[in-house]
C-alpha positions, 0 to 999 in steps of 0.5 A, a space after each residue: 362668602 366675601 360680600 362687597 358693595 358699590 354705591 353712590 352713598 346716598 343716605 337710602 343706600 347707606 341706610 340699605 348697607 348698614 342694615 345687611 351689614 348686621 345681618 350679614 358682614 359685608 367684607 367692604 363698601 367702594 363708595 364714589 367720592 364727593 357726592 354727599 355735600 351739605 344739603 342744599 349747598 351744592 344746589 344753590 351754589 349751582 342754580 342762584 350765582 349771579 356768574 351762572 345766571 348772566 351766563 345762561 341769559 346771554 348763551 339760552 335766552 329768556 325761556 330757557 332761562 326760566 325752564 332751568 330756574 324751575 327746575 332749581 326750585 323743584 329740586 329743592 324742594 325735593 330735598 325737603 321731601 326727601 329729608 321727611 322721607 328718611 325721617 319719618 319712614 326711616 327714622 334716619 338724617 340725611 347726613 346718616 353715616 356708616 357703621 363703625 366696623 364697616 370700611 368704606 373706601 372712597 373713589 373717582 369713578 365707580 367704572 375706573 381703574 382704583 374701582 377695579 383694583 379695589 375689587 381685585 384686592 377684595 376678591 369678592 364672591 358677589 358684588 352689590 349694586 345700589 344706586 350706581 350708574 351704569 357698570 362697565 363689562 370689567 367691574 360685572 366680572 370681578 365678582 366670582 359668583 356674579 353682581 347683584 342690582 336693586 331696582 326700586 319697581 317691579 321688572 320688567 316694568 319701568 327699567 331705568 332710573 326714578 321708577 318711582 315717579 313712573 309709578 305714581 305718575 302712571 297709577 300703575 300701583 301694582 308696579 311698586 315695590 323692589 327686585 333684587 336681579 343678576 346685573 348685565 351690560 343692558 340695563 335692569 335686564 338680568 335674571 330676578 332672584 327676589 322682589 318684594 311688593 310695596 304698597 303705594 300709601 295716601 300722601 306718597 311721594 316719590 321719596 316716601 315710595 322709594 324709602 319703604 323700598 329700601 326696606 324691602 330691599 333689605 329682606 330681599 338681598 338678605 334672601 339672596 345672600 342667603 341663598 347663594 351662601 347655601 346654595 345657588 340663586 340662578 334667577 327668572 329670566 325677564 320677559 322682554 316684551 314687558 320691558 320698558 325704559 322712560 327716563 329721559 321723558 322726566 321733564 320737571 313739569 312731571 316731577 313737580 306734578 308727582 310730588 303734588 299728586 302726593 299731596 292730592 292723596 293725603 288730602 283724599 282728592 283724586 291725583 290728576 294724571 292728564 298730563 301722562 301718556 302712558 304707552 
């Protein structure tokens, strides 16, 4: 059975692909080019030029002006987490490579026409989604026997993308963990063919929750891909009355607020949660 991945290349993903690389034999990885900078480099380019500052003084004004520079901050300090995370949970570098043996092909758009003909030649029976945005109608139907997502939460619940900061955020522990599902043209809302549940430990924080899911993302491809090789893997079809999507209510205030409810739990105090509406 030819298996062909397509990622972002992030250093969980790349961790994700190695893994079922030695257990399984992936036929190829297409991979979006220039998204994998030195850390930092590409944030501080962005957020400290003085060209850049001057720029959004005069076209957003002064409060505008200090919501984009905290969120500079927050998202460096989100790099340094994320690089604890790998380390410590992991035990990879940010900058973790693929295996020898593996070939990668690098592209401009994951949803284009070189993606397209990459998979063409490729002729694979299933295709692998990780950290990818949303794929478009020709990429879902160019795997014979379909395209499998990871999502890092428990679907139907908290569809979309940081659904581990949902999670911590909500307390809805019991929604942590991975699901491997049937990619569709609507988001996270395919049939699930494994989920494996993960348990939220003191001290997490969104990198750390999402790190010990990839390990259960591993586990849970391998199942499936070995399924399908014996069989077939037709999937549980999602309740949508359970389904729900929040995204775009992650304003920076919530992301810094998550990472110190992290801290909150190694310490042993109880995170705070006020500003959360959960509906």
């Amino acid at each position: 059975m030819h298996v062909v991945a397509l990622t972002t290349g992030g250093p969980y993903e790349r961790y994700v692909l190695n893994e079922l690389h030695r257990r399984c034999g992936l036929r190829a990885v297409i991979m979006r080019a220039g998204l994998s900078p030195e850390p930092g480099t590409t944030l501080r380019r962005q957020y400290w030029s003085t060209a850049n500052l001057l720029r959004r003084i005069s076209s957003d004004g002064w409060p505008a002006v200090h919501r984009w520079w905290l969120s500079g901050r927050i998202r460096r300090w989100e790099d340094r987490l994320r690089g604890r995370a790998l380390r410590e949970v992991l035990e990879v570098r940010e900058d973790l490579p693929f295996d020898d043996g593996l070939e990668v092909v690098e592209v401009a758009n994951l949803n284009g026409s070189e993606t397209t003909e990459c998979l063409r030649r490729y002729a694979p029976d299933v295709l692998l989604l990780l950290g990818c945005p949303i794929i478009r109608r020709p990429i879902l139907e160019s795997a014979r026997r379909g395209v499998l997502n990871c999502h890092t939460s428990l679907l139907p619940a908290f569809r979309g993308v940081a659904p581990e900061y949902w999670i911590l955020l909500s307390g809805r522990h019991d929604c942590a963990g991975v699901t491997i599902h049937w990619a569709t043209e609507h988001l996270d809302a395919g049939a699930i063919t494994a989920q494996r549940r993960v348990e939220v430990l003191p001290g997490d924080d969104p990198f750390r929750l999402r790190a010990r899911c990839m390990v259960g993302a591993v586990n849970a491809f391998d199942e499936v891909l070995n399924a399908l090789a014996s069989g077939d893997c037709p999937g549980q079809p999602q309740p949508p009355a359970a389904a729900a999507y929040r995204a775009s209510q992650l304003t920076p205030e919530l992301r810094w607020q998550c990472c110190l409810m992290g801290r909150a739990r190694k310490a042993g105090r109880p995170p705070t949660t006020e500003a959360v509406q959960m509906a």
